[in-house]
Steps between C-alpha positions, in 0.01 A plus 500: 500500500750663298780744719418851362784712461546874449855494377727845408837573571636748806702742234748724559354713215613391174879374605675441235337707270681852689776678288802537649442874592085485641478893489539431066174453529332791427154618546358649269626332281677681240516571133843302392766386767837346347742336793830543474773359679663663784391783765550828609609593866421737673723648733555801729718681202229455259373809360143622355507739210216665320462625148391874472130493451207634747537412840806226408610631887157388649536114336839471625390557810210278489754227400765575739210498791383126300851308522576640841179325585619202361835488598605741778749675266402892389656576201630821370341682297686660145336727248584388123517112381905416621359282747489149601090510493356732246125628465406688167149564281491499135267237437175508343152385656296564826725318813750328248803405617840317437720356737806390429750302742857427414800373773626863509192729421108476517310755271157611534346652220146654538246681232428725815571567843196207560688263299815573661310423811323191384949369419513546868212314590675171292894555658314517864354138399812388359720585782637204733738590752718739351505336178297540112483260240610634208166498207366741283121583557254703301201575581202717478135496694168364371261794657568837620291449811669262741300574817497409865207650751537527874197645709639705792190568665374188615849424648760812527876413350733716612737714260794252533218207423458665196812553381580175547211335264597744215838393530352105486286673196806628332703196530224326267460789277153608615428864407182634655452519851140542570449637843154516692511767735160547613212306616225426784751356696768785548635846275869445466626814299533836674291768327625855632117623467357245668702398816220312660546257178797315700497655830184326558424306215813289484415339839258242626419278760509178401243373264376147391856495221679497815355318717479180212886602458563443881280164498684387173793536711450277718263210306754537239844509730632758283714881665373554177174595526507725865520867443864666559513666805633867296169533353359557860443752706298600833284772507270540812536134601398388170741303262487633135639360230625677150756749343520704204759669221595808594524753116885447607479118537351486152757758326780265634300167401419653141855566466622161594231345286610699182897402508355150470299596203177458674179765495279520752134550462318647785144313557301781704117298476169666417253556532448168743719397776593845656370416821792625640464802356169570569497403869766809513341804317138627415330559143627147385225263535164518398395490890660565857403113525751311381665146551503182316184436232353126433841457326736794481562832708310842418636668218587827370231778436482500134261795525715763726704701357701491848587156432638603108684771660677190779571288229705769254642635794643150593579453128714802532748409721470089360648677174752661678668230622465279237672612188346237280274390222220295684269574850243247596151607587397168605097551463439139575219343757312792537166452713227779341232460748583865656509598135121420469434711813641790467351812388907606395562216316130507298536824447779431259366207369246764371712783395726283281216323356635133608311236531584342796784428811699305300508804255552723765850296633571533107471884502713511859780285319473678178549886750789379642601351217505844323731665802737197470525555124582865558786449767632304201406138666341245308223303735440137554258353681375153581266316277167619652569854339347383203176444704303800348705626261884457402731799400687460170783589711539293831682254531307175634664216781334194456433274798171351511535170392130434463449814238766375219295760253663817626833428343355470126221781602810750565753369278215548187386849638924594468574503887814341620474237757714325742434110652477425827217248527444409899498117417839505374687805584332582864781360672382600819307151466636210652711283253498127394683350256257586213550892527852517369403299203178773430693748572794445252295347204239782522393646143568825492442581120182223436448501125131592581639831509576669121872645440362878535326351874874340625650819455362645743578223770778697701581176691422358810512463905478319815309676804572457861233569711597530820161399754722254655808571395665652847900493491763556217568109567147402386456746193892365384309150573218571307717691180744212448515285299188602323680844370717318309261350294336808457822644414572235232155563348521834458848534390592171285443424128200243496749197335762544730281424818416169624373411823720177605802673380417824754416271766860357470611888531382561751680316761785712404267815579467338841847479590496893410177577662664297803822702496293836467315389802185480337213285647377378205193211501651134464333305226206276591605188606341198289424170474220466709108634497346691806293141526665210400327170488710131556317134558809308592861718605559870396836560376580857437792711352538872498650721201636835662589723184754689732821360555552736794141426700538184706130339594409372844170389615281401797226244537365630844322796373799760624702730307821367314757670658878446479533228692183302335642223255653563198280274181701242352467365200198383579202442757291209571169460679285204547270718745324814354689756623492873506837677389619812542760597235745847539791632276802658701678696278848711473616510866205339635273693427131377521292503203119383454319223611330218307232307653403156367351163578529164441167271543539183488102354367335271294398474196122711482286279284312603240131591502213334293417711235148438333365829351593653147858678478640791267845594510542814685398620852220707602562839662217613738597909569405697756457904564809409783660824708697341775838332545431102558363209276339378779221800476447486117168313508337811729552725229245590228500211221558660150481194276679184365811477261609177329842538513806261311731536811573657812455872394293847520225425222519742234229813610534470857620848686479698760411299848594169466466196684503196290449129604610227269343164501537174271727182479863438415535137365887405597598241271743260717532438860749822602591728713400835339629863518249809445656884486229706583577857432289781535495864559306535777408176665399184432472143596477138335367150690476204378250257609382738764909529637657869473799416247630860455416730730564886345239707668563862608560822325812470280661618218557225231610176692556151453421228757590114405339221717534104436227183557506193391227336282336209323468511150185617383220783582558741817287770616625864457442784652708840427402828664607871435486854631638838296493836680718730201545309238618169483613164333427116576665194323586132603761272383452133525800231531537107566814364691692531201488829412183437218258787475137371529333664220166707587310248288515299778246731668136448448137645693164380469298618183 
């Protein structure tokens, strides 16, 4: 037998291919950069001096608070441009800037007190120690709408929290801070007129989120994932966990916010997940019953004018705190089985003539809608507002993935819309190394959109969800590094992005992330699959993308720790062996885990094939509800699909459970690689042996298993479960890297 090797190099990310200064590598990328030789120093005489336009005073400040940060020193302030670091407007464009740095004088020229901020953003990047290379830098942004969502209510972040990921925001010239106040799980802004909101409904025992966070903990060995002991508090025995923004604690976030150029738009959601609302005060809900639903929680009374009167009364103190353009209404996963009940809610159905309960959220949307407009607000709301009816006024949020027809249904109707699909930009899901890529290569402006249709594309966002998101460590975890892709997207000029090029950037954004002690994810470490398949000796190299991460492992089943072996070079095994793999990062600390094994098999031989083949696969679906493969074939059977590869056949929706069956003819004795990915789960054996093993509720994931075969016809079986939407694919390879074509499937005729 040949010796099978899986051979890649341990890098210290890219060596050799660093600049001399790392933090010149700036994300997003900008416009034009010309290097010059020299730098500037800063030192404890250097002054800051702003030109006389509105609030010059505010931006100095902003920048003096920015390179204390960075270097310790607080500079003094001057009034007027006789001063070693000047900030000015007079350009012309949305967020343009200049910067200019000399060996005696850096310049920053903005069109606006944004673009002035947005100059800031760059010198914070380009600072290393106390020193700035000297360039000139141009730049202006691709979108308006550079977005970033955290959900407070699942998980409670405390003012300081806050602060702190605007000022992350800021430093990669996201504008729009989205901020979800309210939901089932806790009501984090103080209304005046309804104290209950937060005295009682900004508390909890602890529910199912934290009791997954707590078990995470420990299956995980992560600090990361427990809940910080000053969101708790006793009351009568019981421990309850939560928090909330007091109308002082958002006037003194808002402010913050602005002198970084950022907005903040206020998500209050309704008419669905106000549980914690209506637990609090009566005339809400459409009964006194109320709880979760088959799916979601009870929702709003549509047909009580009690309720309208709540919501505009909430709206009216939302607006006064919030001096800005945009509020959220949310209006997404509403359950209408109360709707069809109640004598309220049909009622209105009848007196405005609509035709049904998705009508009737329509006309609740469209009411408040009205109220926003006249407080001077414009109103978006997530994609399900156009169920029923769209306004030729809101503003639409696209994230479900699975219904890509509400961005050219809104765009041709004249609405303005904003991205944030959940497969790409939910980045509350867990991350591989294929999300960065999807994230920074996404389309924004498709060219199945018209010219009139990509106006109205305001720009895009990611979305942090916060379910299991616990502690300021896990959501800084979960934010970087995808952010910065998201940043370069919505920021950079098409032609001057490439992916391989920011991937080299940003190791110098880790060494500033690690100075701004910010826990940011390592990269996925590579060079192996989750099942890896050798007949002889396994030989095995790691690449670590992060020149500060060190990787140790275990064999034994127990958690790398810091005193586990460091990898090497390389490992061997002539035994199949299962490894434990963990990154250690900037002063030790522990990053995630990687699981894999290493079989060492046989060859499976190949199987007699006698009946009539076509190329393809046959998909058998099923009427499947449930959250394992394994259960599939109990569900109702809906019909057969001849399919040309692993995928959903074109027609299939809804339930779906989906089991794929044929033969994959392999055309030389190999060890071969399949990447199953799917989104929810799946599964893939070979011969009757589980290959990649993917099954359980997900959001888009990829799984990569190994075995090695004959040449020649294998059975194949692929299986497949969606609960909200979802996406299946496999990838094929040989030893060397060869992609088996999906010709090389076939099924009985």
């Amino acid at each position: 037998m040949k010796r099978n090797r899986i051979l890649f190099t341990l890098l210290i990310a890219f060596t050799g291919l660093l600049p001399l200064h790392a933090t010149r590598d700036i994300v997003p990328i900008p416009d034009q950069i010309t290097w010059e030789k020299g730098e500037f120093s800063i030192t404890k005489s250097t002054t800051i001096g702003h030109g006389n336009f509105a609030d010059g005073r505010l931006a100095a400040e902003y920048l003096q608070a920015a390179i204390r940060q960075m270097t310790g020193l607080t500079l003094k302030i001057v009034k007027g441009e006789k001063a070693n670091i000047v900030i000015t407007t007079g350009r012309h464009g949305d967020d343009n800037y200049e910067l200019t740095v000399k060996k005696n004088r850096i310049t920053i020229n903005g069109a606006d007190y944004n673009g002035v901020v947005c100059g800031i953003a760059t010198l914070r990047q380009l600072i290393d120690g106390k020193a700035v290379p000297c360039v000139t830098i141009t730049d202006s942004p691709r979108f308006g709408w550079r977005g970033f969502h955290l959900d407070c209510s699942r998980h409670f972040f405390s003012k300081d929290e806050v602060k702190e990921i605007i000022d992350l925001m800021a430093l990669y010239k996201l504008n729009r801070f989205h901020w979800h106040l309210t939901d089932d799980q806790g009501w984090r802004i103080e209304i005046k007129k309804y104290p209950l909101l937060t005295e009682r409904g900004a508390w909890r025992t602890y529910n199912n989120q934290d009791s997954i966070c707590l078990r995470r903990a420990v299956t995980e060995d992560t600090d990361y994932m427990l809940l910080p002991d000053a969101k708790k508090r006793v009351e009568n025995g019981d421990t309850l966990y939560g928090g909330y923004y007091s109308q002082d604690d958002i006037r003194e976030i808002v402010a913050y916010a602005r002198q970084r150029g950022i907005e903040i738009v206020p998500e209050i959601d309704m008419p669905g997940h106000m549980l914690a609302a209506i637990s609090n005060y009566d005339g809400l809900s459409c009964f006194k019953q109320i709880g979760w639903g088959k799916v979601f929680t009870s929702p709003l009374c549509p047909g009580k004018d009690s309720m309208l009167r709540f919501c505009r009364d909430v709206w009216d103190e939302v607006f006064q705190l919030f001096p800005y353009e945009y509020v959220h209404i949310g209006g997404d996963e509403v359950e209408k089985d109360n709707w069809k009940k109640c004598p309220d809610c049909q009622q209105r159905i009848k007196d405005h003539r609509l035709k049904d309960e998705k009508e009737l959220q329509s006309w609740f949307i469209k009411d408040m809608e009205k109220y926003i407009n006249k407080h001077g607000r414009k109103m978006i709301g997530w994609d399900e507002i156009i169920e029923g009816g769209l306004s030729e006024t809101a503003t639409l949020m696209w994230w479900r993935t699975w219904e890509p027809n509400a961005i050219p249904h809104a765009t041709a109707q004249g609405n303005d819309v904003i991205y944030c699909p959940n497969a790409q930009f939910y980045i509350d899901y867990s991350e591989d190394k294929a999300k960065l890529p999807a994230m920074y290569d996404y389309e924004l402006l498709p060219n199945t959109l018209n010219d009139e249709q990509k106006s109205h594309v305001l720009g895009v966002q990611a979305n942090l969800w916060t379910e299991w998101v616990p502690s300021r460590e896990r959501a800084l975890y979960m934010y970087f590094p995808r952010i910065l892709a998201l940043s370069e997207l919505a920021w950079s000029k098409p032609e001057r992005k490439n992916f391989e090029d920011f991937q080299r950037r940003l190791v110098g954004q880790y060494d500033l992330l690690n100075r701004l002690n910010v826990p940011y994810r390592m990269p996925d470490l590579e060079g192996f699959c989750n099942v890896n398949a050798f007949t002889n000796t396994a030989t095995v190299s790691i690449i670590n993308r992060d020149p500060h991460a060190t990787v140790r492992y275990t064999t034994d089943g127990s958690f790398p720790d810091s005193n586990s072996p460091e990898v090497t070079p390389s490992l061997t095994f002539n035994e199949t062996t299962n490894l434990i793999l963990r990154t250690f990062g900037y002063g030790g600390r522990p990053g995630e885990m990687f699981r894999t094994r290493f079989i060492k098999q046989g060859y499976l031989e190949p199987v007699n094939v006698t009946e009539t083949l076509k190329n393809g696969l046959n998909a058998a679906w099923y009427d499947f509800v449930g959250e394992t493969c394994k259960r599939i074939p109990k569900a109702p059977f809906k019909g057969n699909y001849p399919v040309s590869d692993v995928k959903i056949p074109d027609g299939v929706r809804g339930n779906i459970g989906l089991i794929i069956t044929g033969y994959i003819r392999v055309p030389a004795d190999d060890i071969y690689t399949f990447a199953l990915k799917s989104d929810d789960g799946s599964w893939l054996k070979i011969d009757g042996n589980m290959i990649v093993d993917n099954d359980r509720p997900q959001s888009p994931h990829e799984e990569t298993g190994q075995v090695a075969l004959r040449a020649g016809y294998h059975t194949f079986e692929a299986r497949y479960f969606d609960s909200n939407g979802g996406m299946l694919r496999l990838h094929v390879l040989d030893s060397k890297g060869n992609i088996i074509s999906p010709e090389q499937l076939f099924y009985s005729k």
